[in-house]
N, C-alpha and C positions, 0 to 999 in steps of 0.2 A: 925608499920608505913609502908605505899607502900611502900615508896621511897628505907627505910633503911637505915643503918649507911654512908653507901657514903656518899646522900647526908645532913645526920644529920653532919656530919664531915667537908661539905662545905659549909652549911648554920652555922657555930660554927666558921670556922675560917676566912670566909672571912669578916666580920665586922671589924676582929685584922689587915689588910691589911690595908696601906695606900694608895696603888697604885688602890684599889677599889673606893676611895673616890676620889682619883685625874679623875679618869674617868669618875665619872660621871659629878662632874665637867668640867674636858673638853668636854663635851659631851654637856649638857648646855649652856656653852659657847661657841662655833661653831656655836648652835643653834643658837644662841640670835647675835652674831657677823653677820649671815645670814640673819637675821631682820633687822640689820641694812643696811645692803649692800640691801639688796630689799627693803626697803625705798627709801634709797637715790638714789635708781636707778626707782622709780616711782617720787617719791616725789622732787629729788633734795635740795635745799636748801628751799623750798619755806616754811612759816611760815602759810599761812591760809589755809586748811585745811576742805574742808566739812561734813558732816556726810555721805555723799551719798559715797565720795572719801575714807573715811576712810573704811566704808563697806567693797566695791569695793577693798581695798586692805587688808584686813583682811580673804577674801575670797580665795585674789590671793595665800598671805603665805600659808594659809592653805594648800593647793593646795600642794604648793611647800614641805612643812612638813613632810605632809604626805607620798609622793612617796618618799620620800627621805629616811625617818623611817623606811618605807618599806624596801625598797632596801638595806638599812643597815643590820635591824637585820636579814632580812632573809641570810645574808651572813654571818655573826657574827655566828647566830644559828646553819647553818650548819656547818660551818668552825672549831668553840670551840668545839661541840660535834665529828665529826669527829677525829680532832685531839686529841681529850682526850681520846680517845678507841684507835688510833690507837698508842699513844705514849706508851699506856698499853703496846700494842702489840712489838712495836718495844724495850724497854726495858727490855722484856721476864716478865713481872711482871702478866699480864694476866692470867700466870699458878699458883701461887699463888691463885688469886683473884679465880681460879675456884674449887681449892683445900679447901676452906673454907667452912664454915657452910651458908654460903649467897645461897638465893634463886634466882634462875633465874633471878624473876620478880626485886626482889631488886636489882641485879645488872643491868640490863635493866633500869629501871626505876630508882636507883638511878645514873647512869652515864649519864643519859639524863637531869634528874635535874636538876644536879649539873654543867654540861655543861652550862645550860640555867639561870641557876640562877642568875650571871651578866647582863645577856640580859635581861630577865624582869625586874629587876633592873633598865636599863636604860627609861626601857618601862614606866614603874613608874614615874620616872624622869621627863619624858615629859608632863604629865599629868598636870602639872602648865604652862607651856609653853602654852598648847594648849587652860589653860580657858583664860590666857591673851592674844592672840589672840580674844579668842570670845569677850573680852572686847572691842577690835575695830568692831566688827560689822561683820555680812555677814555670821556667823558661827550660829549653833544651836550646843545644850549640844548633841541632838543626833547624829548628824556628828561627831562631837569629839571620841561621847563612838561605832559608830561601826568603825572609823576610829581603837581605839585603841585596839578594837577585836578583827579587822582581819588582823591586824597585829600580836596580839597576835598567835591567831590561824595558822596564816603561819609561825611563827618565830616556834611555835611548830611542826607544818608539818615539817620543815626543819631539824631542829633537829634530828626531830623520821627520815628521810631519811639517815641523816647523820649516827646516829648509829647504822640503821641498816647496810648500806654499810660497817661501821669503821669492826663492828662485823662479815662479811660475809666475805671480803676480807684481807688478808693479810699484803700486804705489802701499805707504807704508801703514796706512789703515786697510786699506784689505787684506793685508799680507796676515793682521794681528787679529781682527776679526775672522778671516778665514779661519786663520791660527785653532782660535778659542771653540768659535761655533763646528769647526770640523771634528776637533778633539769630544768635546760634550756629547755630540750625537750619535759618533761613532759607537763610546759608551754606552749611550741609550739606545742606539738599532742592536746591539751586541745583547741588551739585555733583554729587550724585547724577542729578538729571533730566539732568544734562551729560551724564554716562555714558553714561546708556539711551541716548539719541538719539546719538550721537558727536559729540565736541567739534568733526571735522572737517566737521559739517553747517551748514547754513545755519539750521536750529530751533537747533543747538549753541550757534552760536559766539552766537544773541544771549542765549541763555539764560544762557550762559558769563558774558555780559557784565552779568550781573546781580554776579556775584564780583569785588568790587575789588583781591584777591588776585590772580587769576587776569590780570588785565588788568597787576596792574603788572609781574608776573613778565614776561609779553611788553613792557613799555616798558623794565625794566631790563639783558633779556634777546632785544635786538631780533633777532638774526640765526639765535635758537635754531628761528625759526620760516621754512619752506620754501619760503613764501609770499612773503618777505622777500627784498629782495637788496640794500638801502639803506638806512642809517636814517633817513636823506630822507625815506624814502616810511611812516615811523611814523604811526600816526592811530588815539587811540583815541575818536574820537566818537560810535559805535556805545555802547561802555561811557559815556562822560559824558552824553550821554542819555539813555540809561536808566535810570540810576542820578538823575540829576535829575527826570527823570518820576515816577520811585517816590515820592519826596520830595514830588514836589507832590500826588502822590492822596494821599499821607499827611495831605498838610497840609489836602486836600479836604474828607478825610473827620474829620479832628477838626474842622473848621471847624461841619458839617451838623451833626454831631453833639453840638457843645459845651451846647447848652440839652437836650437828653437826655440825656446823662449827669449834667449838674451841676444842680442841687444834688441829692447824692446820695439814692437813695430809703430809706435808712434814716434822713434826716433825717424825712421825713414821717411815717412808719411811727412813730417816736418822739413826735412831734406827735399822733398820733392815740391812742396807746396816752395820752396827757395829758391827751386831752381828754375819752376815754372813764372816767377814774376808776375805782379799785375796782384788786384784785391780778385779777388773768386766770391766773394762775398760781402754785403753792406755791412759794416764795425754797427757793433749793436748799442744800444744805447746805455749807459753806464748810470748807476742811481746815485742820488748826492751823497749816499753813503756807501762808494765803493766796495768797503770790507765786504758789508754785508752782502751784498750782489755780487761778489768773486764765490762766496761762501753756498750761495742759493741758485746762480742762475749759471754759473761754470762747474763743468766736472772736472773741479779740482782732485776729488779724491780718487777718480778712475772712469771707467767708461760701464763699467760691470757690477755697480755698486748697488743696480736693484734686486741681482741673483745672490747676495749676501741679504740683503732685506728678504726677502722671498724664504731661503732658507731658516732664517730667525726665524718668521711665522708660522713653517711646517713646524718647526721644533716646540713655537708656545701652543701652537692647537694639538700637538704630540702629549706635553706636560700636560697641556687640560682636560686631556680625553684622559693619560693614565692616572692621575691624581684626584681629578673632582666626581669621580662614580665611587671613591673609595670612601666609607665612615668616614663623618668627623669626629667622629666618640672617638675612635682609634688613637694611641698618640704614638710619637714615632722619639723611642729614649725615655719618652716618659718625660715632654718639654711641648711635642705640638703637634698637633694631626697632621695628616696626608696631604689633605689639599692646601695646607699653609706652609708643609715640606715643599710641594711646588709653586707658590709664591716665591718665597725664597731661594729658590734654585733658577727660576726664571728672572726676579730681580736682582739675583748677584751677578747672573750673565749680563745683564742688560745696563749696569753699573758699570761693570768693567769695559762693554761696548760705547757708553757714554765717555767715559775716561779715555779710553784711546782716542776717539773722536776729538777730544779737547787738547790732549799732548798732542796727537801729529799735526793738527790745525797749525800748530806756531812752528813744530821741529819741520815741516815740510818745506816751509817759507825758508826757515835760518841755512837748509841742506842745501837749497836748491835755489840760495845766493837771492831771493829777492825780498828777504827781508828787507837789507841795506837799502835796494830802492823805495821799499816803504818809510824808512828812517828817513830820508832825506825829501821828503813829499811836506804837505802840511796837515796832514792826518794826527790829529789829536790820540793823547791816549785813551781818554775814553770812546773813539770812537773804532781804535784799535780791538780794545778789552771786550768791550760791549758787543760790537762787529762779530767778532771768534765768536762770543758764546750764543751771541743768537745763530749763529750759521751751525756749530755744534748743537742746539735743541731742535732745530728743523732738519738738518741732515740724522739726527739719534733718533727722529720723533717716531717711527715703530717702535726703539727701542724702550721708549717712554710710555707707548699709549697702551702697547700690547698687557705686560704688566696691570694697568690701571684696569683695562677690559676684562683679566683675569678674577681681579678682585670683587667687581661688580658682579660678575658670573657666580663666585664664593658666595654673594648676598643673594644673588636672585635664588641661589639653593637653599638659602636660612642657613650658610653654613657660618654667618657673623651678621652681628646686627648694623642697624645703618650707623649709630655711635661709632662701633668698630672699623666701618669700613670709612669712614669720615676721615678717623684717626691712621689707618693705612696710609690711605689715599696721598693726602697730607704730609706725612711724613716720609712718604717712598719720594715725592716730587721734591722736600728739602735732602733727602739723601742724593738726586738726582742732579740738584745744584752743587750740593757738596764736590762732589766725583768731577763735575765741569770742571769747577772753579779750581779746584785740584789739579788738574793737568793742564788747563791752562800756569798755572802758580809754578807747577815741575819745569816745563818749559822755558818759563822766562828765567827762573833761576839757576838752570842748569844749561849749561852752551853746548855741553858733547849730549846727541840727540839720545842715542842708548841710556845714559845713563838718565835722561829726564823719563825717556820710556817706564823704564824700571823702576825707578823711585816712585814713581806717579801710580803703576799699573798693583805694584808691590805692595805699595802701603794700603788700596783698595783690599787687595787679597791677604794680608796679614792681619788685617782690622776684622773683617768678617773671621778670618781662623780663630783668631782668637777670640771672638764673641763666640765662638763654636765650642772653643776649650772650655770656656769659665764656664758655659753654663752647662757640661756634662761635670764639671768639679763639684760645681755650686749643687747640681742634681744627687752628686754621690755625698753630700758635705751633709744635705738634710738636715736633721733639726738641732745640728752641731755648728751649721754656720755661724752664725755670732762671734761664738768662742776663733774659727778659723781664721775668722777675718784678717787680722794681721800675716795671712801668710798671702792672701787675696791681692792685697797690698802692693808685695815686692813684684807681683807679676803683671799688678798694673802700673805700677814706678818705671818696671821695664820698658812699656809700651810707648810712657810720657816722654823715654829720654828719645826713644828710636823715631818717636813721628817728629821731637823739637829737633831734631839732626835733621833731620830731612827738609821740614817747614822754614826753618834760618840758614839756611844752606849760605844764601849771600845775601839778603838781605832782612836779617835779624832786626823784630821787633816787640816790643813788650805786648802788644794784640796777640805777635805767632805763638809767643814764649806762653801768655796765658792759655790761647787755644792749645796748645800742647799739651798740657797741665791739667786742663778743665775734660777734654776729648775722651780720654781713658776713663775715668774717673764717669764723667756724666755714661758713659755708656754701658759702666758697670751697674751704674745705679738700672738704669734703664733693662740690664738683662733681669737683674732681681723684682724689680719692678712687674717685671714681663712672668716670671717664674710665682710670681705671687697673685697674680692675676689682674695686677692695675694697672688696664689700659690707659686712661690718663696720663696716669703719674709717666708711663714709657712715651708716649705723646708730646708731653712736655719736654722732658729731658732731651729726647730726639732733634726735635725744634731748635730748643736753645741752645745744647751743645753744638748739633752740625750748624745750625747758622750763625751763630758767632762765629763758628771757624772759617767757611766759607766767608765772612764780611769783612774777617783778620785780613785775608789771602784777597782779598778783590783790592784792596783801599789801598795799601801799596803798589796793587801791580796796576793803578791808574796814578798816585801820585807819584813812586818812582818809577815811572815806565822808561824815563830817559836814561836813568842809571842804569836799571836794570838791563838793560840792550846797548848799551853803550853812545847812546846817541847824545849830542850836543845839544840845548839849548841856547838860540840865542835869541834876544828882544830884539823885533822890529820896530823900527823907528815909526 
């Protein structure tokens, strides 16, 4: 078999899983809870019903499904594979795995399976979902089946980028920032090289075809295009091609490549300084506060961490050049101009670049066995807590600053007044702590490093999606929201139960139970807020919702830090 025993091992024991079946269930369910909510925010209460209206919104869903599906698994796909290589790596188990009778290809290819095998699974899933949609009208079987290819195909793309990254890099933050920042850009030189040459060329359209954006907006959106006069005659094989092509030089080249990168060359270099005896160099001098000086003055997180830095900045001076020459009059959905579309696309990269920063800070220590030596030291917890998150703000700090230089630049244009940019400013640095404190929190309460990865990185990127959904609902709800509101509701009930599972995982407290509660809720008010045009009132709410939650999540993981990690206390005499 290609794959091999990997994934013959995880296609054998994930059926015995129950947390598999609850997922795809909740997965379904979101869905169909979404259906509702985008009814009732077209529909309202009303009872009669057209043929021509039901079309018309059976088309919209779709619409909505789709990019949504998208944007999912391609994050899922990267993220699961990523982290399943690079947890290999951080647990030393990798050397095993290469000391074995397994073939390159099988371990390549069965670690990318077996990563993906959940996510197709979900992919599957949907498949009922989207003929009951065509059931209402405005959909054909062929929009559904290339809708669910090229998702297919990207979610494979992604993947094969992730593992090859997991496999090339080392340590388990550059593996997930390489991850994120190589995926984004790619996108963005894809769309740009579109430009230059024009989308209506023959170099364009295949180049074009490299954006599985781009391809479904023309599947969702078949007659927008001139070329078009049938949905009959839809065909994105050009894009599924391509996009499977990539996939496999990806999977090529980690293949050629897997005995040169692994075993990494600072395992030897360490061998050698062993076997050579004797100091080579003066022990440097260590600050009273440890943590912080492992965090600042050691290259804990890799040796190559300033060409991950260096790329994030091509990429924000990228977003500012194509976004801040463009109107601000312009609005982008009919919710917020151009240059605040890259605000936002620059600050959510730079959130999730903060968050991993903060999970792998503690998963890297628990993987690689010296936590336990820190447990058994006399290192306080707050000196622990504190320690991570200041090494996390100074290791993020382009990811921090760049954003904050973008928004100043937004004002030097008049493109927001200084009130405005006060209130940014302000509330992007409490979002900034949120995201820390957050995957420091995933970390300590979850022991298997993956799953704090995911929980930590996941709830960043489902939080922002769905402030993405409500406020194209809230945009089509218009001046029937009011009445809609209870259906507003169940979709933000949904959010409160998903982030309280997540926040009490093991150490449930009426703080997390409230911040879970208050989160969805304050951040609803906050999109309407936003939609209505009271900075303030969005200001506030921002403030006080993320910072209670972030103060929920810090105040136990200094008072139980010993539970939480399993370590003893005892009083000295």
């Amino acid at each position: 078999m290609l794959a091999g025993p990997i994934f013959t091992r995880e296609a054998l024991t994930l059926p015995r899983q129950m947390k598999s079946y609850l997922i795809r269930a909740g997965y379904l369910f979101a869905f169909f809870v979404l259906l509702y909510t985008a009814s009732q925010a077209t529909f309202g209460w009303q009872q009669y019903r057209s043929i021509g209206a039901t079309a018309r919104f059976g088309a919209y869903v779709f619409q909505i499904f789709a990019f949504v599906q998208l944007t999912l698994l391609i994050f899922a796909g990267l993220l699961f594979s990523a982290g399943n290589v690079a947890a290999e790596k951080d647990r030393r188990t990798m050397l095993l795995l290469l000391m074995t009778d397994l073939k390159d290809r099988e371990l390549v290819i069965g670690k990318l399976l077996a990563s993906l095998l959940n996510v197709f699974t979900l992919l599957l899933c949907s498949l009922p979902m989207f003929i009951f949609i065509r059931i209402l009208g405005g959909v054909s079987l062929s929009q559904i089946g290339w809708a669910l290819a090229i998702t297919a195909a990207s979610t494979y793309v992604a993947g094969s980028w992730g593992v090859f990254v997991a496999f090339w890099r080392e340590k388990t933050f550059q593996t997930l920032s390489v991850g994120l920042l190589g995926f984004v850009a790619f996108l963005a030189f894809v769309e740009l090289i579109t430009f230059l040459v024009g989308a209506e060329t023959t170099a364009g359209r295949w180049i074009g075809a490299l954006d599985p954006y781009r391809a479904l907006l023309t599947v969702v959106s078949p007659f927008s295009s001139t070329d078009l006069t049938r949905i009959g005659q839809l065909s994105m094989w050009p894009t599924f091609s391509v996009l499977v092509g990539l996939a496999l030089i990806l999977n090529v080249a980690t293949i050629v490549n897997l005995r040169r990168w692994n075993p990494s060359k600072t395992i030897y270099i360490a061998a050698k300084n062993n076997e050579s005896g004797g100091r080579t160099r003066e022990a440097r001098t260590v600050w009273s506060q440890p943590i912080i000086w492992r965090e600042i003055m050691t290259k804990a997180y890799g040796r190559k961490v300033f060409l991950i830095k260096l790329a994030y900045v091509i990429f924000a001076i990228f977003i500012g050049y194509a976004m801040l020459g463009t109107p601000s009059s312009a609005l982008v959905l009919g919710m917020i101009s151009w240059p605040g579309l890259g605000f936002i696309l620059l600050g959510l990269l730079s959130l999730l670049l903060i968050n991993a920063q903060a999970v792998t800070s503690v998963t890297s220590e628990r993987d690689g066995q010296t936590l336990e030596v820190l447990l058994v030291t006399e290192i306080s917890a707050s000196q622990f807590i504190y320690g991570k998150l200041a090494g996390v703000f100074y290791n993020a700090k382009e990811a921090i600053l760049l954003p904050l230089i973008y928004v100043l630049t937004m004002y030097g244009f008049g493109a927001i007044s200084g009130t405005q940019t006060f209130y940014v400013v302000t509330g992007y640095l409490m979002l900034s702590i949120f995201c820390a404190m957050l995957g420091m929190h995933a970390a300590i309460s979850f022991e298997n490093s993956r799953t704090a990865i995911i929980n930590s990185m996941g709830t960043v990127f489902f939080l922002f999606i769905g402030i993405f959904i409500c406020m194209i609902l809230i945009v089509e709800a218009r001046s029937s929201f009011a009445l809609q509101l209870p259906s507003f509701l169940i979709f933000i009930v949904g959010g409160s139960i998903g982030l309280w599972v997540s926040l009490t995982h093991k150490n449930p407290s009426p703080a997390l139970t409230l911040a879970a509660g208050v989160l969805p809720f304050g951040t609803f008010y906050a999109i309407t807020a936003f939609l209505l045009g009271e900075s303030f009132s969005v200001f506030l709410c921002v403030c006080v919702a993320y910072g209670f939650t972030a103060l929920a999540m810090l105040v136990p993981a200094i008072s139980e830090f010993d539970l939480a990690l399993g370590r003893s206390s005892i009083e000295k005499s």
